[in-house]
ChimeraX commands (.cxc) that place a marker at each C-alpha (Angstrom):
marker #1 position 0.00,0.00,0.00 radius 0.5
marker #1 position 1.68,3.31,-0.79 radius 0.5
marker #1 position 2.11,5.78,1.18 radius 0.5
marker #1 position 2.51,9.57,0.77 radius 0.5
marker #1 position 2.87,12.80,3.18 radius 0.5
marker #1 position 0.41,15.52,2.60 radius 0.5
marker #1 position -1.26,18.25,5.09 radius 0.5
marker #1 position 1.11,17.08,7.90 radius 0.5
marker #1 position -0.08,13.64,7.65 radius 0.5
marker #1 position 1.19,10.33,6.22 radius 0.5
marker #1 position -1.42,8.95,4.12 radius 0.5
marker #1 position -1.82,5.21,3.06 radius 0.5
marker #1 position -4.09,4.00,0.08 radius 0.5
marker #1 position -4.62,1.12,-2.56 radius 0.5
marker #1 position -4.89,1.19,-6.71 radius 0.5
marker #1 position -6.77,-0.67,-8.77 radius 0.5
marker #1 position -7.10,-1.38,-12.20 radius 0.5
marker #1 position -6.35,1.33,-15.00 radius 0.5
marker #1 position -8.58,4.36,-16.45 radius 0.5
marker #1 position -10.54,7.01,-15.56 radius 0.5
marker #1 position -9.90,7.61,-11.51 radius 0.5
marker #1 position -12.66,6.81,-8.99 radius 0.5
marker #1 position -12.47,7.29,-5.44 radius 0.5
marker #1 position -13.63,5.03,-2.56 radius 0.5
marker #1 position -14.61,6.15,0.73 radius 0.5
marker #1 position -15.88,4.26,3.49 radius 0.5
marker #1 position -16.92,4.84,6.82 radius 0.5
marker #1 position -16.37,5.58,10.44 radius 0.5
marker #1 position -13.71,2.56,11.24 radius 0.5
marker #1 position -13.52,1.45,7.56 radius 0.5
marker #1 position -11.88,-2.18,6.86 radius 0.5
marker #1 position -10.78,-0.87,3.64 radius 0.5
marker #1 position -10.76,-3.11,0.52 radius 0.5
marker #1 position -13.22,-5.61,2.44 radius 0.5
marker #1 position -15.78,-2.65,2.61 radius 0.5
marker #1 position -15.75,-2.32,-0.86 radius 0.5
marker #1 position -14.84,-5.55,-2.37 radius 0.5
marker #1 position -17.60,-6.09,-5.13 radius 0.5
marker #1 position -17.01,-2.34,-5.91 radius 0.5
marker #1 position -13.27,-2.73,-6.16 radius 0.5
marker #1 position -13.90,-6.37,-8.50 radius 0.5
marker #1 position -16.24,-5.06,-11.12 radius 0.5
marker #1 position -15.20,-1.25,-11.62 radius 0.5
marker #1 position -11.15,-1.95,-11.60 radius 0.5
marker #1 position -12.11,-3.32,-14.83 radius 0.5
marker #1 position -12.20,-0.01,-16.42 radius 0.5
marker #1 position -11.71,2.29,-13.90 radius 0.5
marker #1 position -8.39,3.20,-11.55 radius 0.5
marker #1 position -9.97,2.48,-8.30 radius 0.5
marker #1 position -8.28,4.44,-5.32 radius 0.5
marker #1 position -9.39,3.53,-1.72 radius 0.5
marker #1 position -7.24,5.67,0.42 radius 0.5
marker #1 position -7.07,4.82,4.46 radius 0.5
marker #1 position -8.57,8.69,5.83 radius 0.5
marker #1 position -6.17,9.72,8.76 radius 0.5
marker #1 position -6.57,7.67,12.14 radius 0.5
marker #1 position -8.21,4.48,10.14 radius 0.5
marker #1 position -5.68,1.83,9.26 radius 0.5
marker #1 position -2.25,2.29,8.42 radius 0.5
marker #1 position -2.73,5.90,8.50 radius 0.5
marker #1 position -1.91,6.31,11.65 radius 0.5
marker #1 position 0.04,8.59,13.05 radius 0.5
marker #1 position -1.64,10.49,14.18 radius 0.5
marker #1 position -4.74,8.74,15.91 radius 0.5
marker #1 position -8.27,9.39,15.11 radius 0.5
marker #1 position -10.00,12.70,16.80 radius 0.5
marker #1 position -13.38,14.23,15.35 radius 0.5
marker #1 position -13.15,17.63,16.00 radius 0.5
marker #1 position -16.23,19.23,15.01 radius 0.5
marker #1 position -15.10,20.06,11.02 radius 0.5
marker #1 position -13.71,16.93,11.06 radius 0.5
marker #1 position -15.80,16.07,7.64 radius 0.5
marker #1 position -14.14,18.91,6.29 radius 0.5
marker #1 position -10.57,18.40,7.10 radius 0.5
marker #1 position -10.92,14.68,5.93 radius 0.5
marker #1 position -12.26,16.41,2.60 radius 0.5
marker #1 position -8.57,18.65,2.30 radius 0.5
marker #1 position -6.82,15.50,2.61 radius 0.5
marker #1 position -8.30,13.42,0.13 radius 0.5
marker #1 position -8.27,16.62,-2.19 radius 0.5
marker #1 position -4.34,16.79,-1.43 radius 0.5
marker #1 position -4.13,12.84,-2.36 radius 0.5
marker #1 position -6.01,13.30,-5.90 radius 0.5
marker #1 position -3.81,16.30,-6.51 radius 0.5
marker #1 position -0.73,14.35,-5.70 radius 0.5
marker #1 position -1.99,11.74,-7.98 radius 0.5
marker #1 position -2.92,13.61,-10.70 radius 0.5
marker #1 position -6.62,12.36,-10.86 radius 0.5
marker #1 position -8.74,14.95,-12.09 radius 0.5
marker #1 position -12.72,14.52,-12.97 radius 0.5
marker #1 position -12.77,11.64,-10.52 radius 0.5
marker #1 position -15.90,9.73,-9.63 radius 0.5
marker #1 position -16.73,9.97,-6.26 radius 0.5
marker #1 position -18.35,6.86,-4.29 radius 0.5
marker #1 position -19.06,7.66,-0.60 radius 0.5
marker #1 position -20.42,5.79,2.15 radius 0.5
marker #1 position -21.63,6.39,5.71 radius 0.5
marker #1 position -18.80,9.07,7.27 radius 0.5
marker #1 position -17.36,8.73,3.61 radius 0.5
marker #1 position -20.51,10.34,2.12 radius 0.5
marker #1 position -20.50,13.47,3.90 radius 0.5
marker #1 position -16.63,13.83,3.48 radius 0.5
marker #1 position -17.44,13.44,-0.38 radius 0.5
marker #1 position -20.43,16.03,-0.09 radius 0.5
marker #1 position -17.48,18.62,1.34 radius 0.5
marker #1 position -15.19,17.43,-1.21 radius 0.5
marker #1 position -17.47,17.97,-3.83 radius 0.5
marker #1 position -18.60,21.19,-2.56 radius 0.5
marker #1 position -14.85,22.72,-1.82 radius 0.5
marker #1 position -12.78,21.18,-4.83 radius 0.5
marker #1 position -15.68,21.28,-7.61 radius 0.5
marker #1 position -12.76,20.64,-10.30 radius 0.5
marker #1 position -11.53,17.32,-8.94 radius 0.5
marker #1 position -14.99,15.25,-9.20 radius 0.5
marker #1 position -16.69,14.46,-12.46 radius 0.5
marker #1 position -19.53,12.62,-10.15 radius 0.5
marker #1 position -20.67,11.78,-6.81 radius 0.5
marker #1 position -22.48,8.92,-5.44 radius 0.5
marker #1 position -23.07,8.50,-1.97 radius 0.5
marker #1 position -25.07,6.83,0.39 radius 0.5
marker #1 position -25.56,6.24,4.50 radius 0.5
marker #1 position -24.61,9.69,5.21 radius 0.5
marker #1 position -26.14,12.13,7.93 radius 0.5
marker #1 position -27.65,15.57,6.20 radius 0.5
marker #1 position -27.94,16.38,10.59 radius 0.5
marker #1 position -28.10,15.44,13.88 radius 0.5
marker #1 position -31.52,14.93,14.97 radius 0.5
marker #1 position -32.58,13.60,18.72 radius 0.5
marker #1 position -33.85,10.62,16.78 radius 0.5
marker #1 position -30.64,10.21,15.33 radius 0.5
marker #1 position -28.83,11.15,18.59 radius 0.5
marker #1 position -30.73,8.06,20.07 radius 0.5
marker #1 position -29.74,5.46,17.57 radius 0.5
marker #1 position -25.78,6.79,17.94 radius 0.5
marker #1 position -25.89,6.48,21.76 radius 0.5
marker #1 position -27.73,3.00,21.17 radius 0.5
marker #1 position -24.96,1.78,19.68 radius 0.5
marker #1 position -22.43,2.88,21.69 radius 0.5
marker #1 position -21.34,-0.15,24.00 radius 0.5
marker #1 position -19.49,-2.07,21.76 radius 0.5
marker #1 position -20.17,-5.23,23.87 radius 0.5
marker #1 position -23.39,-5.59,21.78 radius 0.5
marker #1 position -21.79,-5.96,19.21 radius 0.5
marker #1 position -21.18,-9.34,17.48 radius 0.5
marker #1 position -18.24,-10.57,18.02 radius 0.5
marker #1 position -17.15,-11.26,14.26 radius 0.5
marker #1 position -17.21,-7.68,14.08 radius 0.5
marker #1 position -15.03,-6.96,17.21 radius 0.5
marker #1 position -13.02,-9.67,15.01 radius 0.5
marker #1 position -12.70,-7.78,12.33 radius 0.5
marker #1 position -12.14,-4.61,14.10 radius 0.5
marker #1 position -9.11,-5.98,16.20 radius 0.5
marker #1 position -7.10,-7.22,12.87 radius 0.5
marker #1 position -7.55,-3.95,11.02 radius 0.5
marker #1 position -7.86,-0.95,14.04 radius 0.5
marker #1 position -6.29,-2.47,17.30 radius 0.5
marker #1 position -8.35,-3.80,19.85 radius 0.5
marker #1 position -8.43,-0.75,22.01 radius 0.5
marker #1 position -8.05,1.68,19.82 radius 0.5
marker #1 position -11.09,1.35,17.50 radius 0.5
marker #1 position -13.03,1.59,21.09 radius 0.5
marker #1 position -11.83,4.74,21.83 radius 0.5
marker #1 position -12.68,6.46,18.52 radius 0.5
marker #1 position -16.62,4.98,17.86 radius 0.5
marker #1 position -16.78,6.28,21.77 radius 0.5
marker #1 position -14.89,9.90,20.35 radius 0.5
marker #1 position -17.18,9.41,17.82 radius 0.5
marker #1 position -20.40,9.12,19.66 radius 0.5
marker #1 position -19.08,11.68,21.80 radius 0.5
marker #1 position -18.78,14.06,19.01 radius 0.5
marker #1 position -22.60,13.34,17.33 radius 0.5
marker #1 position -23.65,14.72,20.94 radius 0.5
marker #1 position -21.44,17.70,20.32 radius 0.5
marker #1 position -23.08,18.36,17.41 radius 0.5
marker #1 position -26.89,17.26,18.42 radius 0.5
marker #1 position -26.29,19.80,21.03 radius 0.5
marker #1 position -25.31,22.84,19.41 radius 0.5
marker #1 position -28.47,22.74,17.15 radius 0.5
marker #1 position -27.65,19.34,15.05 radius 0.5
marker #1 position -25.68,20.90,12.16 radius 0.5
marker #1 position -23.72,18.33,10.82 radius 0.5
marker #1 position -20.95,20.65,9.35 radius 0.5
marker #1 position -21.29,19.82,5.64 radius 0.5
marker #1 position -21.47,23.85,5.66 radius 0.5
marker #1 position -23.12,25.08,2.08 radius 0.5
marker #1 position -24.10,21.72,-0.02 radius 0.5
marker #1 position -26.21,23.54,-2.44 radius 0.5
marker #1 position -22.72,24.53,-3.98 radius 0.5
marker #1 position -22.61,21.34,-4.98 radius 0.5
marker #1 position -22.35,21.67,-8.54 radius 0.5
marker #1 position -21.72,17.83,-10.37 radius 0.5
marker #1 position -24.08,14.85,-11.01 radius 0.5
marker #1 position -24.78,13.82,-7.45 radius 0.5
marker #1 position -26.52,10.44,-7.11 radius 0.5
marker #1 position -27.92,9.71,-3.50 radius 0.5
marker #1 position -28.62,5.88,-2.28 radius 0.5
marker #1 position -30.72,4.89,0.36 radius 0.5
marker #1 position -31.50,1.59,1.68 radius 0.5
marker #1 position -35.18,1.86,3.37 radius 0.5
marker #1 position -34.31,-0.88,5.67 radius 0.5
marker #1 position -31.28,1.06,7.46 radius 0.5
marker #1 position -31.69,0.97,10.86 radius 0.5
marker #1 position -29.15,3.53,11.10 radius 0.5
marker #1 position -29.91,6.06,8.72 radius 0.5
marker #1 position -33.52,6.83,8.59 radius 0.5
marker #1 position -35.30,8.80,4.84 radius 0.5
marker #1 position -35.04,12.12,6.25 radius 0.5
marker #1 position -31.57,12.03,5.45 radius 0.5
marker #1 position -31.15,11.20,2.05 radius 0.5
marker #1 position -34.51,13.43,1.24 radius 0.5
marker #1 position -32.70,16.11,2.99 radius 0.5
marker #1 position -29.82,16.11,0.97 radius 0.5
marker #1 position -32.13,15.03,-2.44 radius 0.5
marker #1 position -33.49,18.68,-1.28 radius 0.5
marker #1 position -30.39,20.85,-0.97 radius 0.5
marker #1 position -28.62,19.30,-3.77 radius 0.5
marker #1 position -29.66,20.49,-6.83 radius 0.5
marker #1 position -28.01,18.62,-9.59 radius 0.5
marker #1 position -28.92,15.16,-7.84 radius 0.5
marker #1 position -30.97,11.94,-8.02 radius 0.5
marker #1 position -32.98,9.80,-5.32 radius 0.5
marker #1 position -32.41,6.20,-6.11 radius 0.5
marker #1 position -34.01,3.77,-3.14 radius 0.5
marker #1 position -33.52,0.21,-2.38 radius 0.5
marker #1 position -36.69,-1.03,-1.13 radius 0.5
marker #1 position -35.22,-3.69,1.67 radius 0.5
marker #1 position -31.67,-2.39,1.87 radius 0.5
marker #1 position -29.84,-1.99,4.75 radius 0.5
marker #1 position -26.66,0.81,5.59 radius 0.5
marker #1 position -24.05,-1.58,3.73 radius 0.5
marker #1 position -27.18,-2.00,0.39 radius 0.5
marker #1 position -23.84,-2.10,-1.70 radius 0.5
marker #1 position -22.31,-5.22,0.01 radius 0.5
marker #1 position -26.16,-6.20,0.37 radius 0.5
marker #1 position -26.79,-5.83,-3.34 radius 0.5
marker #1 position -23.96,-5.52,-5.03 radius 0.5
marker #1 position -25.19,-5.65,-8.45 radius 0.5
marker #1 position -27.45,-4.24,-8.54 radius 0.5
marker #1 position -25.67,-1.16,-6.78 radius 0.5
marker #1 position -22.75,-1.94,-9.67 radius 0.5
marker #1 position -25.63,-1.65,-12.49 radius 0.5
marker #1 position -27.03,1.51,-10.85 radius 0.5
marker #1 position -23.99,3.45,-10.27 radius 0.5
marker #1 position -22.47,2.31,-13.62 radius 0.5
marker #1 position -25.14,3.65,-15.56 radius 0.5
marker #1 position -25.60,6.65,-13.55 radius 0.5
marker #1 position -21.54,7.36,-14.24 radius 0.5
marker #1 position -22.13,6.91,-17.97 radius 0.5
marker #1 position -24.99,9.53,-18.33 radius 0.5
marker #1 position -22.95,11.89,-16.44 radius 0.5
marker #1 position -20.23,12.14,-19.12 radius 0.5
marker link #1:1,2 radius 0.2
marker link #1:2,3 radius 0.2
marker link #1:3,4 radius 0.2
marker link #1:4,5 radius 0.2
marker link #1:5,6 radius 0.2
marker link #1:6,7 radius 0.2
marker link #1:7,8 radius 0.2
marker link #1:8,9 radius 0.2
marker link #1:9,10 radius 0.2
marker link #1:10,11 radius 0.2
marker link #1:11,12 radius 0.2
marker link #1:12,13 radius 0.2
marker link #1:13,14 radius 0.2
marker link #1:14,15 radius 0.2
marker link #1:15,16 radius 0.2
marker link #1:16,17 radius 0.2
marker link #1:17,18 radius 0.2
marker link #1:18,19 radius 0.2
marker link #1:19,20 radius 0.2
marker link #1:20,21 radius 0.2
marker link #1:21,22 radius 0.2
marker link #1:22,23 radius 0.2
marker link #1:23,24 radius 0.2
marker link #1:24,25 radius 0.2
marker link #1:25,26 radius 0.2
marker link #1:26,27 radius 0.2
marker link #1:27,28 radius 0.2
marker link #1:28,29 radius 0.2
marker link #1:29,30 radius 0.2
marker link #1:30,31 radius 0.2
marker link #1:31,32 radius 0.2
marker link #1:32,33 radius 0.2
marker link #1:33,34 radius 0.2
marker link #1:34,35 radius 0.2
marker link #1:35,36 radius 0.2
marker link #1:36,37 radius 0.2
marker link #1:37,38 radius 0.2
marker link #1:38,39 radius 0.2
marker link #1:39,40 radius 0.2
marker link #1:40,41 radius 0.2
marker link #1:41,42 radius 0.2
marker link #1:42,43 radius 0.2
marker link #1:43,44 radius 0.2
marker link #1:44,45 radius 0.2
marker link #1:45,46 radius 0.2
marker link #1:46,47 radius 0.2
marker link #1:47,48 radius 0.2
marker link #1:48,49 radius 0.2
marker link #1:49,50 radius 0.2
marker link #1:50,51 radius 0.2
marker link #1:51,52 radius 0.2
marker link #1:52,53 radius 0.2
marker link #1:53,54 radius 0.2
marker link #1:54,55 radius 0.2
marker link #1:55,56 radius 0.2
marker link #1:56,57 radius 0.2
marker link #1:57,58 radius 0.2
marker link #1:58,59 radius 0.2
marker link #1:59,60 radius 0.2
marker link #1:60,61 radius 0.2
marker link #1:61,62 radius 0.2
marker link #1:62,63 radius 0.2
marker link #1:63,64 radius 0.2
marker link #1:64,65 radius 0.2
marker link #1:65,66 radius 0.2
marker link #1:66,67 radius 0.2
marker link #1:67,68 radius 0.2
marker link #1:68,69 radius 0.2
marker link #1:69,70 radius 0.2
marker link #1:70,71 radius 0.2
marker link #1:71,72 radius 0.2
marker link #1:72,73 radius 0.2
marker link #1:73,74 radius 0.2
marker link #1:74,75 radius 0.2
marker link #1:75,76 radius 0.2
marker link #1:76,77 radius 0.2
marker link #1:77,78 radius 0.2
marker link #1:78,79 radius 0.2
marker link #1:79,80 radius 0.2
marker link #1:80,81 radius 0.2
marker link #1:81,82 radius 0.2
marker link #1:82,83 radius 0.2
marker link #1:83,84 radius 0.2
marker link #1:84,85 radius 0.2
marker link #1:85,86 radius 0.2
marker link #1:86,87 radius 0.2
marker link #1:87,88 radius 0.2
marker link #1:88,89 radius 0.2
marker link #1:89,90 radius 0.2
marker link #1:90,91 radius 0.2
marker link #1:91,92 radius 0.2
marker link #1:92,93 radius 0.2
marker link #1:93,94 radius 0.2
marker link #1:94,95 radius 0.2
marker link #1:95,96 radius 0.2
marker link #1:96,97 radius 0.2
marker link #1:97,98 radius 0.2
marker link #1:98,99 radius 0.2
marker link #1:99,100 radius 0.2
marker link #1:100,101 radius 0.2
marker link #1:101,102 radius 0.2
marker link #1:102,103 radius 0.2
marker link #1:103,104 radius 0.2
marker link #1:104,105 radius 0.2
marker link #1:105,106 radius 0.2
marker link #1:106,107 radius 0.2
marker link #1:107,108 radius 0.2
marker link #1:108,109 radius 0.2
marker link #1:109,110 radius 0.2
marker link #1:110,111 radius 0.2
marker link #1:111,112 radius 0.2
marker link #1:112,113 radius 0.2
marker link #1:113,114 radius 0.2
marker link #1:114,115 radius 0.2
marker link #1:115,116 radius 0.2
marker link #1:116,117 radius 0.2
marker link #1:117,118 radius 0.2
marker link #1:118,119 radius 0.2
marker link #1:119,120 radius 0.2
marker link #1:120,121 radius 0.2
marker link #1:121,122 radius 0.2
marker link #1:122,123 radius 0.2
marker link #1:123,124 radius 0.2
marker link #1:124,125 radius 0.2
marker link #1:125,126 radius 0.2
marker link #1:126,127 radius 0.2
marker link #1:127,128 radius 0.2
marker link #1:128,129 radius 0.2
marker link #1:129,130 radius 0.2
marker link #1:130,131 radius 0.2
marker link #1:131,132 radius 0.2
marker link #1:132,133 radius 0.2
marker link #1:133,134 radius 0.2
marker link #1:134,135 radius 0.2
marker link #1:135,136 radius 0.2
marker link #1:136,137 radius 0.2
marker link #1:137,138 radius 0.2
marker link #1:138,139 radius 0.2
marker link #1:139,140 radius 0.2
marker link #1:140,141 radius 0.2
marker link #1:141,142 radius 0.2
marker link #1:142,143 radius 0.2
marker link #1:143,144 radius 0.2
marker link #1:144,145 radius 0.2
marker link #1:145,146 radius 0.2
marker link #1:146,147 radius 0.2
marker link #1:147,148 radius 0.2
marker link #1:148,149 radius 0.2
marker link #1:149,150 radius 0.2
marker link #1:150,151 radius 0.2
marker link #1:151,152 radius 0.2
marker link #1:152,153 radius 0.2
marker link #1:153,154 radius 0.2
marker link #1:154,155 radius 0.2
marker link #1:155,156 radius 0.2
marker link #1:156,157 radius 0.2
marker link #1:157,158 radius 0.2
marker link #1:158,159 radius 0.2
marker link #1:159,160 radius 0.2
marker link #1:160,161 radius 0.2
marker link #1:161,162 radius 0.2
marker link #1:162,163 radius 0.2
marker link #1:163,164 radius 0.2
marker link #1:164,165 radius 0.2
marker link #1:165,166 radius 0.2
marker link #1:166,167 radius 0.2
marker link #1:167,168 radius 0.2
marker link #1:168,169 radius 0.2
marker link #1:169,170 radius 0.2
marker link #1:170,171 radius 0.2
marker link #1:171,172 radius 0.2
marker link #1:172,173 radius 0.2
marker link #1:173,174 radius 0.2
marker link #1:174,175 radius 0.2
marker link #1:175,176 radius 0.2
marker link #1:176,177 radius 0.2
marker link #1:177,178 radius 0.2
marker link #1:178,179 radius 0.2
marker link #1:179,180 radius 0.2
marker link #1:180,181 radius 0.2
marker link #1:181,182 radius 0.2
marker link #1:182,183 radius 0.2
marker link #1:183,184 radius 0.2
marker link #1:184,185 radius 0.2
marker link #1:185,186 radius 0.2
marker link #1:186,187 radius 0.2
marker link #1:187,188 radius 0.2
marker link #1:188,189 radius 0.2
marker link #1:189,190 radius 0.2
marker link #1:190,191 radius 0.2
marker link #1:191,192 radius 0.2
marker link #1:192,193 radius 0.2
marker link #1:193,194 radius 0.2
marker link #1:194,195 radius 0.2
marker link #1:195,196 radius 0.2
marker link #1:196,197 radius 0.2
marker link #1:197,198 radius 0.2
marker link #1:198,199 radius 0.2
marker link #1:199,200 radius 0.2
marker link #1:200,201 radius 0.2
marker link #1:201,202 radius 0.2
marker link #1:202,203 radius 0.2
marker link #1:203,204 radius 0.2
marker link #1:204,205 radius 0.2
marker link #1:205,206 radius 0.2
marker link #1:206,207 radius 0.2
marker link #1:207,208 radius 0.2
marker link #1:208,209 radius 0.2
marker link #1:209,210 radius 0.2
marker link #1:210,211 radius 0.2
marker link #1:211,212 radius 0.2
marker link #1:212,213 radius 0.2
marker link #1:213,214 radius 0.2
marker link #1:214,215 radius 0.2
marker link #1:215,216 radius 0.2
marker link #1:216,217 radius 0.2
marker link #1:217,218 radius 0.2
marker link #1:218,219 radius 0.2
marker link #1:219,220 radius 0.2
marker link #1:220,221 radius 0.2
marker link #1:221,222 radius 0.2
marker link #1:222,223 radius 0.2
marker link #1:223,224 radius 0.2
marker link #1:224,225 radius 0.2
marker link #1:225,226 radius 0.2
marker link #1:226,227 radius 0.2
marker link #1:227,228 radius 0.2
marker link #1:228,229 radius 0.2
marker link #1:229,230 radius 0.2
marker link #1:230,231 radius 0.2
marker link #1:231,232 radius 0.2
marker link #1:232,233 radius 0.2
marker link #1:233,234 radius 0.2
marker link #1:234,235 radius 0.2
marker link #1:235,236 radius 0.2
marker link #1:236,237 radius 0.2
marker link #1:237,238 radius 0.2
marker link #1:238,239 radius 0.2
marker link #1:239,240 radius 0.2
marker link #1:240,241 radius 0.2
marker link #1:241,242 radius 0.2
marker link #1:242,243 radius 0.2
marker link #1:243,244 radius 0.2
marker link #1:244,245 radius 0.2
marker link #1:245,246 radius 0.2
marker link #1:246,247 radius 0.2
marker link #1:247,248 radius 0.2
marker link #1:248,249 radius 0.2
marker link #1:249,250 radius 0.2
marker link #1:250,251 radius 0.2
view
């Protein structure tokens, strides 16, 4: 995995295949390739797939993980910094969970890098109905233990504690100064923008992705009826179909 310094920060990420650029971004604690793996198999074919490890998640580390409360935005500089070093221009953007609203500030901030975004699982704000399902969450004993598994080999078993708790801790932050999420003006957002949304997610309820269908101007609603928060591990192909087509119209 290569590795390259940028914003203060030594940054890790993978390549794949050869062609136009497209980005992968995953989520709070990503397991990198494994969060993406269908993604990474079918578009490598024709597109250079770059899944980069966002600062405190993997091996980019130091430093360690801290959410302070532009933390979407800061993640955003970096991974503009990373497609600058690497010379990918009119990228396409896929962004998931915490990777969809560092995408959203991406896209909004560095307009010339993307030629698309597609995103999905991401928070348009911090609602107390939304504050509830965070704080449910938060012991990590409940969670199964294939997960904590998982976790261990790719975070450290002690470390990925601390940040979901850092991150928990900073959704209240938020929640309580009037549940702006700190994606600051998305109806800048000027390129293709398709927005997922699995109605099944018992994370992410519709308000969100209506929310940002709303405030984005140049974007599409596209629902999967009985998906869940990972609908593109979930259904893959049909997520692969969707977003390939969507790419295609968009130039």
């Amino acid at each position: 995995m290569p590795a390259c310094k940028l914003n203060g920060i030594k940054l890790h990420w993978m390549e794949r295949g050869a062609g136009p650029p497209m980005l992968l971004l995953g989520g709070t604690l990503s397991l990198g390739p494994e969060d993406f793996a269908p993604q990474i198999a079918h578009f490598s074919q024709t597109f250079r797939v770059i899944l980069p490890d966002r600062r405190g998640y993997g091996r980019s580390r130091p430093p360690d993980r801290d959410y302070p409360p532009d933390f979407y935005q800061r993640d955003a500089d970096d991974i503009a910094a990373l497609l600058q070093e690497l010379r990918a221009e009119e990228t396409v953007v896929l962004g998931w969970s915490e990777g969809a609203n560092v995408s959203v500030c991406l896209a909004r901030t560095y307009p010339k890098l993307l030629r698309c975004l597609v995103i999905w699982g991401g928070i348009a704000a911090v609602r107390d109905s939304d504050l509830s399902i965070f704080e449910g969450r938060r012991d990590v004993a409940a969670w199964p233990k294939k997960v904590h598994e998982k976790m261990d080999a790719t975070h450290g078993e002690s470390y990925w504690k601390l940040v979901w708790w850092k991150w928990c801790d900073i959704m209240r932050q938020l929640h309580a100064q009037g549940g702006d999420a700190q994606l600051g003006r998305i109806e800048e957002v000027s390129c293709p923008t398709l927005i997922l949304h699995g109605r099944k997610d018992p994370l992410i309820s519709g308000f969100h992705p209506d929310c940002l269908h709303a405030r984005i101007k140049n974007s599409r609603l596209y629902e999967f009826e009985t998906g869940g928060h990972g609908l593109h591990l979930q259904y893959a192909s049909e997520f692969n179909r969707v977003v390939g087509d969507f790419v295609r119209l968009s130039g």
